[in-house]
C-alpha positions, 0 to 999 in steps of 0.5 A: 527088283527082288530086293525091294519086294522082299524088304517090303514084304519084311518091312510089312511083316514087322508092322503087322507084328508090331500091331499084333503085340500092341493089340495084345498089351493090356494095361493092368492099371494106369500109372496114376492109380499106382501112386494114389492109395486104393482105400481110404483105410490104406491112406489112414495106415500111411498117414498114421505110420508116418506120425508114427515115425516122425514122433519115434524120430523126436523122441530119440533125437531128444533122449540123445540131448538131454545130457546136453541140455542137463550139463548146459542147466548145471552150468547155467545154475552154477553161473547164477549161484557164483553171481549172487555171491 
């Protein structure tokens, strides 16, 4: 008998507890707001960082082919050349 009354007393305690700490939790902001940016001047700088990156990209893969492409014009040339003789 005195075994319930204390697992009731307990079990009460921690739902009151459990109450007391979700009163307590304030949510500074909501998830959604995190993923979206704050100002219009944030998305802008987003933006153009990313244009940024994708030209800074471009550019490096092209200056790595261009030896390629000038052996694969050379070779072209030299086709041509050997053609019209």
């Amino acid at each position: 008998m005195t075994t319930r009354v204390l697992s009731r007393v307990v079990e009460q305690g921690r739902i009151d507890t459990e109450k007391e700490v979700a009163a307590n939790v304030v949510e500074d902001e909501p998830a959604c707001s995190l993923l979206q940016p704050t100002s219009p001047l944030q998305f802008s700088a987003n933006r153009d960082w990313k244009m940024l990156n994708k030209r800074v990209k471009e550019y490096a893969l092209e200056y790595k082919t261009q030896t390629q492409k000038l052996n694969w014009i050379m070779l072209k040339i030299k086709d041509q050349e050997q053609i019209e003789t």
